[in-house]
VMD Tcl script that builds the backbone (N, CA, C; Angstrom):
set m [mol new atoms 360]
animate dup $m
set s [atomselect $m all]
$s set {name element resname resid chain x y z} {
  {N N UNK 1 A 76.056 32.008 131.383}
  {CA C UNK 1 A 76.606 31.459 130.151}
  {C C UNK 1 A 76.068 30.048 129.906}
  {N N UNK 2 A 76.156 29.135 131.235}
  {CA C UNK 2 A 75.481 27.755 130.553}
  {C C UNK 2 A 74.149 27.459 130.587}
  {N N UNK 3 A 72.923 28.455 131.214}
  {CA C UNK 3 A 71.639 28.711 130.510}
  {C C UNK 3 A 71.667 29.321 129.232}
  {N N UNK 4 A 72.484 30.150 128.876}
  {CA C UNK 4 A 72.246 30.303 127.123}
  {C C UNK 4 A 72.463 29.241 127.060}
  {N N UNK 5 A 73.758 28.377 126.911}
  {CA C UNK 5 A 74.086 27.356 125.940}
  {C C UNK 5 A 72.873 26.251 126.198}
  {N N UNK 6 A 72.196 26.134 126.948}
  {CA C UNK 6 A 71.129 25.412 127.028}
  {C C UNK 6 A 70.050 25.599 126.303}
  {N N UNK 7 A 69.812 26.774 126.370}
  {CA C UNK 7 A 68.853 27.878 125.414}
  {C C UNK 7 A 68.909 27.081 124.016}
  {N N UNK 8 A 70.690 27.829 123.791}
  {CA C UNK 8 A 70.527 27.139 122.322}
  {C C UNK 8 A 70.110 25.730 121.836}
  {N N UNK 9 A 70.962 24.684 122.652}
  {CA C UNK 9 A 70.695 23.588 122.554}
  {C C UNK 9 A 69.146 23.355 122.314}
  {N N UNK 10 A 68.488 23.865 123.086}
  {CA C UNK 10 A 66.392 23.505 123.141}
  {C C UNK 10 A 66.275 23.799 121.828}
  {N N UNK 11 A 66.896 24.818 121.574}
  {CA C UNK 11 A 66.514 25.983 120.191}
  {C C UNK 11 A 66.807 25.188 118.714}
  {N N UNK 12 A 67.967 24.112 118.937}
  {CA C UNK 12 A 68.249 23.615 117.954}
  {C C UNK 12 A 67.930 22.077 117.984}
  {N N UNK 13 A 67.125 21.783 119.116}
  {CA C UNK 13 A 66.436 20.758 118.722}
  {C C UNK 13 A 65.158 20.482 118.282}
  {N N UNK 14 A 64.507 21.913 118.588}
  {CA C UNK 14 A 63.583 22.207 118.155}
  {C C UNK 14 A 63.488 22.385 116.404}
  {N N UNK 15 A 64.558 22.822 116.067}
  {CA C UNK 15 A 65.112 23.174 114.660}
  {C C UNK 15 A 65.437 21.750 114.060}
  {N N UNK 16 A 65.552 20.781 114.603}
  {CA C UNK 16 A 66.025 19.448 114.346}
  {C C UNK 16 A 64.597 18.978 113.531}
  {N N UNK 17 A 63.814 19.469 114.869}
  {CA C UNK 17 A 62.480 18.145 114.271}
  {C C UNK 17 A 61.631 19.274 114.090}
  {N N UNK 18 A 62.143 20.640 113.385}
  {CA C UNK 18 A 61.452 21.096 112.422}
  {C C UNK 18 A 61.886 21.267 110.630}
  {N N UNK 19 A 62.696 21.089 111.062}
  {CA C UNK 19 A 63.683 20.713 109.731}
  {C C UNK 19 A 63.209 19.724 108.777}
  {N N UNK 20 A 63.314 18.752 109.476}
  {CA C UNK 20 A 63.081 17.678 108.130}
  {C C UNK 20 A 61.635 17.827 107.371}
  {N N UNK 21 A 60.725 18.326 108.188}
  {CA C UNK 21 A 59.551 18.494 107.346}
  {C C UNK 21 A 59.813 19.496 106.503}
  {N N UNK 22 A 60.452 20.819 106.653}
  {CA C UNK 22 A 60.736 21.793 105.885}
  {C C UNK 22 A 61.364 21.322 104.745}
  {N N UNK 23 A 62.697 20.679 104.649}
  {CA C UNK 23 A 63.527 20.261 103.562}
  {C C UNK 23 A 62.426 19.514 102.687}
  {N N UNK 24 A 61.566 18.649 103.023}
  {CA C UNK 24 A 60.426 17.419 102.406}
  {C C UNK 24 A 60.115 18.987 101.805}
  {N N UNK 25 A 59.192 19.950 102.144}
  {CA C UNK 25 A 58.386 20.713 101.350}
  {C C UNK 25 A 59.099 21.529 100.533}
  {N N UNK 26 A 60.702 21.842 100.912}
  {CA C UNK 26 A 61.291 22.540 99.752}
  {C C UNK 26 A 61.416 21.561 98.760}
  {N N UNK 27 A 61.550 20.063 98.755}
  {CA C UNK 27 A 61.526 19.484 97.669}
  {C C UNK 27 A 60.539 19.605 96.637}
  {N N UNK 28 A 58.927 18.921 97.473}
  {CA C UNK 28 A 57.582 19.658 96.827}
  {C C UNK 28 A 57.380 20.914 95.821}
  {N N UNK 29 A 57.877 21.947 96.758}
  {CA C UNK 29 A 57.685 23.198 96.120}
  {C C UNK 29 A 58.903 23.524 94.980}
  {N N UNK 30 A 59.649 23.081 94.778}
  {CA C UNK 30 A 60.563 22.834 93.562}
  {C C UNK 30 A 60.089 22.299 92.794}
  {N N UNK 31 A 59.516 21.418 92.568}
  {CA C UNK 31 A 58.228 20.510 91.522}
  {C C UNK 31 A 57.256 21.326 91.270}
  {N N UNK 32 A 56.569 21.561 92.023}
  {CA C UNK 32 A 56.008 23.020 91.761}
  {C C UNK 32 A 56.079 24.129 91.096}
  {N N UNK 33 A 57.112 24.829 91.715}
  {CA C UNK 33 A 57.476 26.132 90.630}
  {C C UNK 33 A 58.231 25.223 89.409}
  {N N UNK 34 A 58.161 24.300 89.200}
  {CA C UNK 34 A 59.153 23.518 88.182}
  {C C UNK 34 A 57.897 23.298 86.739}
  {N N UNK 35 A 57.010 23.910 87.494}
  {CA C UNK 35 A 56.359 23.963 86.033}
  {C C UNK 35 A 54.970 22.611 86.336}
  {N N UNK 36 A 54.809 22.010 87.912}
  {CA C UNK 36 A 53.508 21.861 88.407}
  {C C UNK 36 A 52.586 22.769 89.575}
  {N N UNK 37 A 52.531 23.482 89.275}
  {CA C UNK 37 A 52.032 24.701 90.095}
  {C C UNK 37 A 50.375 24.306 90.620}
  {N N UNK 38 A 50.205 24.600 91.687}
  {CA C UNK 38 A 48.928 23.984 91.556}
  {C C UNK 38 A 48.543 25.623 92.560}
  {N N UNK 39 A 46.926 25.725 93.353}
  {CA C UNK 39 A 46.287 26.320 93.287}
  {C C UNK 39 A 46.521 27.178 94.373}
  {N N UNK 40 A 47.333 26.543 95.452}
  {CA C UNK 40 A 47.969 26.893 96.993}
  {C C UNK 40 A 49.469 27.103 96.593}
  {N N UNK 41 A 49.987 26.985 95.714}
  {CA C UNK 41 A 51.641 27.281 95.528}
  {C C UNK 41 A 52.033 28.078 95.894}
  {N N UNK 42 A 51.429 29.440 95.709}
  {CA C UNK 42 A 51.777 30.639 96.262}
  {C C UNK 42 A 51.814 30.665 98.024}
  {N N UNK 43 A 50.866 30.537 98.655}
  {CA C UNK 43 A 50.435 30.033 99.764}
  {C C UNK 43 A 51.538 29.086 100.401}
  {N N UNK 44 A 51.774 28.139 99.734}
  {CA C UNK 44 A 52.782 27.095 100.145}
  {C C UNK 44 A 54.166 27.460 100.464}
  {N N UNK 45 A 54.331 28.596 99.355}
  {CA C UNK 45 A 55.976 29.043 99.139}
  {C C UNK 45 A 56.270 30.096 100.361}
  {N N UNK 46 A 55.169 30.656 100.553}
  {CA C UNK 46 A 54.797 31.463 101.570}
  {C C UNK 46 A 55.511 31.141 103.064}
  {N N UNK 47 A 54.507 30.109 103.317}
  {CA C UNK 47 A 54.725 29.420 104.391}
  {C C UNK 47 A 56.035 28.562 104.543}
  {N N UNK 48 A 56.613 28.287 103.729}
  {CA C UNK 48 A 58.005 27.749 103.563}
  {C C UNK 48 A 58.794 28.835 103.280}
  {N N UNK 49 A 59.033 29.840 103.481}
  {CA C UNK 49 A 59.688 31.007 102.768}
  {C C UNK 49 A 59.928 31.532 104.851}
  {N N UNK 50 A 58.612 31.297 105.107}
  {CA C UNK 50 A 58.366 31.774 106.859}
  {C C UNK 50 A 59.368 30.828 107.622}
  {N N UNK 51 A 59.196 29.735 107.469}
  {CA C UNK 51 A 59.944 28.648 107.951}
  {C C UNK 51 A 61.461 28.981 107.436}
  {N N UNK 52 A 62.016 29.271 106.656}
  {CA C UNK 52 A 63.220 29.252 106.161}
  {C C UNK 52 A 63.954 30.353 106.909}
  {N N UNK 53 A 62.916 31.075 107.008}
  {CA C UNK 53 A 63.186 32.718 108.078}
  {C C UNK 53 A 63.802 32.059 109.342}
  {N N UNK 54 A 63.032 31.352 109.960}
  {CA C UNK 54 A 62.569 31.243 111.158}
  {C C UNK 54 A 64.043 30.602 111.656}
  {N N UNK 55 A 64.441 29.223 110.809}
  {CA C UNK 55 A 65.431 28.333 110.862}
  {C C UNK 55 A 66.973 29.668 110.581}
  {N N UNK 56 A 66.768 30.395 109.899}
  {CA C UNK 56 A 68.059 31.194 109.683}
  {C C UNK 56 A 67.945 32.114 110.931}
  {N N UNK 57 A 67.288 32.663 111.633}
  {CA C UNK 57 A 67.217 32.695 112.636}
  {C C UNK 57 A 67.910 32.085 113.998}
  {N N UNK 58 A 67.400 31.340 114.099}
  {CA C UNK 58 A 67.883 29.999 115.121}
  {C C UNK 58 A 69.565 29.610 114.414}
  {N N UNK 59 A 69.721 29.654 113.238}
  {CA C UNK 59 A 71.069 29.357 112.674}
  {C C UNK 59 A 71.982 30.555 112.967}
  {N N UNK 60 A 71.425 31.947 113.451}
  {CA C UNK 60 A 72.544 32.938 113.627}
  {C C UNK 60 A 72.497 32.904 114.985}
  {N N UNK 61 A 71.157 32.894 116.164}
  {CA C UNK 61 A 71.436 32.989 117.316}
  {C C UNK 61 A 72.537 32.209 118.051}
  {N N UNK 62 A 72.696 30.561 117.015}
  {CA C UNK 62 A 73.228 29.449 117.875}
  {C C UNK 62 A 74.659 29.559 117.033}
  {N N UNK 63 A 75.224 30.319 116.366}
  {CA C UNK 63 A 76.509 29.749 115.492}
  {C C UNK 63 A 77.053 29.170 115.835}
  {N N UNK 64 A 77.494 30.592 117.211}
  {CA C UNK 64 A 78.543 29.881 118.048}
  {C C UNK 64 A 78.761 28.618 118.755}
  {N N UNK 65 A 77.650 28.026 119.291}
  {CA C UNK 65 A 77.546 26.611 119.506}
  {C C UNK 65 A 77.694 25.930 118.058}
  {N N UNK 66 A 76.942 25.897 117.224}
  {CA C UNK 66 A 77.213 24.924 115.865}
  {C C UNK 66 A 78.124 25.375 114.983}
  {N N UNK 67 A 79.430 26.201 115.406}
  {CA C UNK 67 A 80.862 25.733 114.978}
  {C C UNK 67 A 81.932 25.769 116.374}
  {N N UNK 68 A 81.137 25.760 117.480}
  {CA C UNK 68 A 82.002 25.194 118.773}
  {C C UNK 68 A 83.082 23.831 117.982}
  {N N UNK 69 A 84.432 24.404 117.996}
  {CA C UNK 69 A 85.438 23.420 118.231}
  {C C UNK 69 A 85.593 22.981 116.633}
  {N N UNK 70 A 84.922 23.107 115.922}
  {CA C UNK 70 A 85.173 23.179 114.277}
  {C C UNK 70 A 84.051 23.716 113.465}
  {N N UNK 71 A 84.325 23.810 112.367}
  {CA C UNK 71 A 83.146 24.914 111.701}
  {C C UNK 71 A 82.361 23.492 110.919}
  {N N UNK 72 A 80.880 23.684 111.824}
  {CA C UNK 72 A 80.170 23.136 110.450}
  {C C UNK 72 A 78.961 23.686 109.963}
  {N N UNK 73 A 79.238 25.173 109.955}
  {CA C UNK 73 A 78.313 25.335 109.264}
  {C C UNK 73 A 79.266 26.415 108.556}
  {N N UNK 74 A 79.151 26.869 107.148}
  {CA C UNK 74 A 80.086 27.723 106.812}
  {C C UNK 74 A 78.822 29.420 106.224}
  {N N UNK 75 A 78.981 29.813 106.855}
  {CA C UNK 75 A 77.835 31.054 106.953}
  {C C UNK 75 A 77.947 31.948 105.881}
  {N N UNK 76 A 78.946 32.295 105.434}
  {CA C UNK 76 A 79.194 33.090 103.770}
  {C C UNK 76 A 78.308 31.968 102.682}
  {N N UNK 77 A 78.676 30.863 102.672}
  {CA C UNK 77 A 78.153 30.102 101.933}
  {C C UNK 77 A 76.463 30.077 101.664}
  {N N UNK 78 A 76.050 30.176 103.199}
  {CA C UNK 78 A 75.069 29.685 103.755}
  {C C UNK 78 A 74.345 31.161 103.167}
  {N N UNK 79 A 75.081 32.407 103.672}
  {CA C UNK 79 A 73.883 33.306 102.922}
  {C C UNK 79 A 74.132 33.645 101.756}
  {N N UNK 80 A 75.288 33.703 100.732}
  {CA C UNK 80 A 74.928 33.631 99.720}
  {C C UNK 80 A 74.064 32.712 98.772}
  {N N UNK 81 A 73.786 31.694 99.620}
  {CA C UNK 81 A 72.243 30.843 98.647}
  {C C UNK 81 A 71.306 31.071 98.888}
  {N N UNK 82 A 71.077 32.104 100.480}
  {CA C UNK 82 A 69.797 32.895 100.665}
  {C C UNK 82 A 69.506 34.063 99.998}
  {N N UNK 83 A 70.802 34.301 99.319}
  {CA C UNK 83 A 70.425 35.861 98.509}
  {C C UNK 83 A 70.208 35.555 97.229}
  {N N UNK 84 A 70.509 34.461 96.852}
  {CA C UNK 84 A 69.962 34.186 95.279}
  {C C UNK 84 A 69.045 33.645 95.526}
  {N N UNK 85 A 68.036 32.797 96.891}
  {CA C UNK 85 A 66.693 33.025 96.587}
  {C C UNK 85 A 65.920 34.438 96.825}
  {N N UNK 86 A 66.862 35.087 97.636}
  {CA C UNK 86 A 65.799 36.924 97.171}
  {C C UNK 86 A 66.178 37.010 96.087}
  {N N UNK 87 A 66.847 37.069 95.372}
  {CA C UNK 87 A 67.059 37.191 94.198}
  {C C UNK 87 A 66.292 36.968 92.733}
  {N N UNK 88 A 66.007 35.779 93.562}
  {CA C UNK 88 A 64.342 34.892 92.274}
  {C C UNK 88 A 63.807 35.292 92.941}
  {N N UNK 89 A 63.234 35.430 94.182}
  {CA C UNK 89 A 61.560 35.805 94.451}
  {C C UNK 89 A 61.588 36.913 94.245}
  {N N UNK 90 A 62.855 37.982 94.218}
  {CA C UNK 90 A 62.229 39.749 93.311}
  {C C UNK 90 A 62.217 39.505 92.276}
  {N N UNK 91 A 62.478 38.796 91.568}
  {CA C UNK 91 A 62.488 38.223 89.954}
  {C C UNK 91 A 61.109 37.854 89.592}
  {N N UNK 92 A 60.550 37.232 90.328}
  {CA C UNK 92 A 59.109 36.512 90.703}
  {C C UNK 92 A 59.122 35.533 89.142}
  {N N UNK 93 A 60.518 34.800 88.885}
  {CA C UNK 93 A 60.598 33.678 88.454}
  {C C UNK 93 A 60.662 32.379 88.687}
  {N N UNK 94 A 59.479 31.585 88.479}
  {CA C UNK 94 A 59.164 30.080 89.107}
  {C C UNK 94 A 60.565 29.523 88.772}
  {N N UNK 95 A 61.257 29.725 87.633}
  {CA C UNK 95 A 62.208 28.488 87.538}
  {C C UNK 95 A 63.567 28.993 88.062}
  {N N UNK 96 A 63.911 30.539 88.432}
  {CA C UNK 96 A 64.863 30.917 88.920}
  {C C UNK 96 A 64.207 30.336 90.552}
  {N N UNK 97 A 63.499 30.352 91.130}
  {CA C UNK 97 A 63.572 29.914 92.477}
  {C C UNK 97 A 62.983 28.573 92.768}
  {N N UNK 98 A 62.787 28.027 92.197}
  {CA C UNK 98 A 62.982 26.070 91.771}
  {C C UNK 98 A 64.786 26.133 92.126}
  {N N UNK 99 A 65.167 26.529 91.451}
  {CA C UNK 99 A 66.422 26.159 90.990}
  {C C UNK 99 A 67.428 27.055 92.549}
  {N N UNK 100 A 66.988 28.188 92.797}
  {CA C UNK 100 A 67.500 28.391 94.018}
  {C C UNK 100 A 67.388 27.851 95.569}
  {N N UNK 101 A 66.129 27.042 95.575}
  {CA C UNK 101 A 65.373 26.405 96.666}
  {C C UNK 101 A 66.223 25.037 96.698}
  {N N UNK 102 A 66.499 24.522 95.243}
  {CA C UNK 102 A 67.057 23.199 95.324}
  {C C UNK 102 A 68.403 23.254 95.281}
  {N N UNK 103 A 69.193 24.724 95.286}
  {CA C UNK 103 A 70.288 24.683 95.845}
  {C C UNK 103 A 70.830 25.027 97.186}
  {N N UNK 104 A 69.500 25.184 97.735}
  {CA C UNK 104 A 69.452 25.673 99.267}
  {C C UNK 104 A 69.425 24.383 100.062}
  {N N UNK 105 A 68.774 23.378 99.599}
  {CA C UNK 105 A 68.136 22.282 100.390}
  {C C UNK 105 A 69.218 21.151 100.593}
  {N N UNK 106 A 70.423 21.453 100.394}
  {CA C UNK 106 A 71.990 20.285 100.951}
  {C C UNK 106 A 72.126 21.750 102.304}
  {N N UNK 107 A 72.264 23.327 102.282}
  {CA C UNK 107 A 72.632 23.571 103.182}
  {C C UNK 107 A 71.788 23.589 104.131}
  {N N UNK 108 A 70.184 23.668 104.252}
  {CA C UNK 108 A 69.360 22.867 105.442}
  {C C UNK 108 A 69.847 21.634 105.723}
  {N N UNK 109 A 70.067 20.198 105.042}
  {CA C UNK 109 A 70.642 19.329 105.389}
  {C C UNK 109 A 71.995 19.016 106.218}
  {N N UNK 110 A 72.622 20.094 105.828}
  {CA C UNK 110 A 73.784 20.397 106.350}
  {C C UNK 110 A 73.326 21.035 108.172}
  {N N UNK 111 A 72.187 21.914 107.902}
  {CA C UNK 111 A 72.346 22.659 109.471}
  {C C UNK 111 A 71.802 21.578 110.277}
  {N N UNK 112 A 70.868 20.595 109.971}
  {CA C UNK 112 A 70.348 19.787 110.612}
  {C C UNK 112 A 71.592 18.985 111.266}
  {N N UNK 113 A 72.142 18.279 110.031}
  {CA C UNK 113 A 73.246 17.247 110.334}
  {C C UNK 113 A 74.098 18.042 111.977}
  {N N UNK 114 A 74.493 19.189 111.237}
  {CA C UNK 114 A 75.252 20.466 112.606}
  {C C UNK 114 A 74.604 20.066 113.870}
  {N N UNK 115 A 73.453 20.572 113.790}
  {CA C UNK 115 A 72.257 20.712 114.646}
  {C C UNK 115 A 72.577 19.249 115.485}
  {N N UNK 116 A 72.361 18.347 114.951}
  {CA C UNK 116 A 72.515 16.776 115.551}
  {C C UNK 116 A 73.378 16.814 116.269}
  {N N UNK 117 A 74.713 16.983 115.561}
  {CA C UNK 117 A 76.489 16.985 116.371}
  {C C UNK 117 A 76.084 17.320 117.157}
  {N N UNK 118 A 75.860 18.722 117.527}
  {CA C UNK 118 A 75.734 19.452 118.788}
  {C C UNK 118 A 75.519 19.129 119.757}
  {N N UNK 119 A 73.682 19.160 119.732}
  {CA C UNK 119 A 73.305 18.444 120.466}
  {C C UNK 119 A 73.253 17.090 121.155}
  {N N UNK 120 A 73.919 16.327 120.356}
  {CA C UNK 120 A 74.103 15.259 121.275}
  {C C UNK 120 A 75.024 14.751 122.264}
}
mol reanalyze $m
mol bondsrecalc $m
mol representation Tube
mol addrep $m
């Protein structure tokens, strides 16, 4: 039991100081599909779309540690703003997923902030 919880811990610090670069490029790529699209956008959204995977991932393996002793992460919440970005990307509308990306990017802020508590 306290090699998982160690596990997680690595897992979410790793998620720490991969995070903030992610949130920076969901900002980017909101400007982007916002109607500056440039030649790699697709490409970009891609690769941030992978990353977003990756972090929700690491956000279900570890819950239980990042609402150990109070909830801070609230997970209904958390995937219903992941389903309204599937939602725009089957839409394959730039401004429906502008607008879903930049309502996603307080609850990355949020898992990070989690992420921090935790671990420290």
């Amino acid at each position: 039991m306290e090699e998982n919880r160690l596990e997680q811990k690595e897992a979410l610090q790793t998620l720490v100081e991969f995070n903030e670069r992610l949130v920076k490029n969901m900002n980017i790529i909101v400007k982007e599909l916002s109607g500056q699209r440039l030649d790699d956008t697709d490409k970009f959204l891609k690769g941030i779309l992978d990353a977003v995977n990756w972090e929700v991932q690491v956000m279900n393996g570890t819950m239980e540690l990042l609402n150990e002793g109070k909830e801070r992460i609230n997970k209904e919440e958390f995937n219903n703003k992941i389903l309204e970005l599937s939602k725009a990307l089957k839409a394959k509308d730039d401004a429906k997923q502008a607008e879903a990306i930049r309502d996603l990017i307080p609850a990355f802020e949020s898992l990070e902030e989690a992420a921090k508590e935790v671990i420290a």
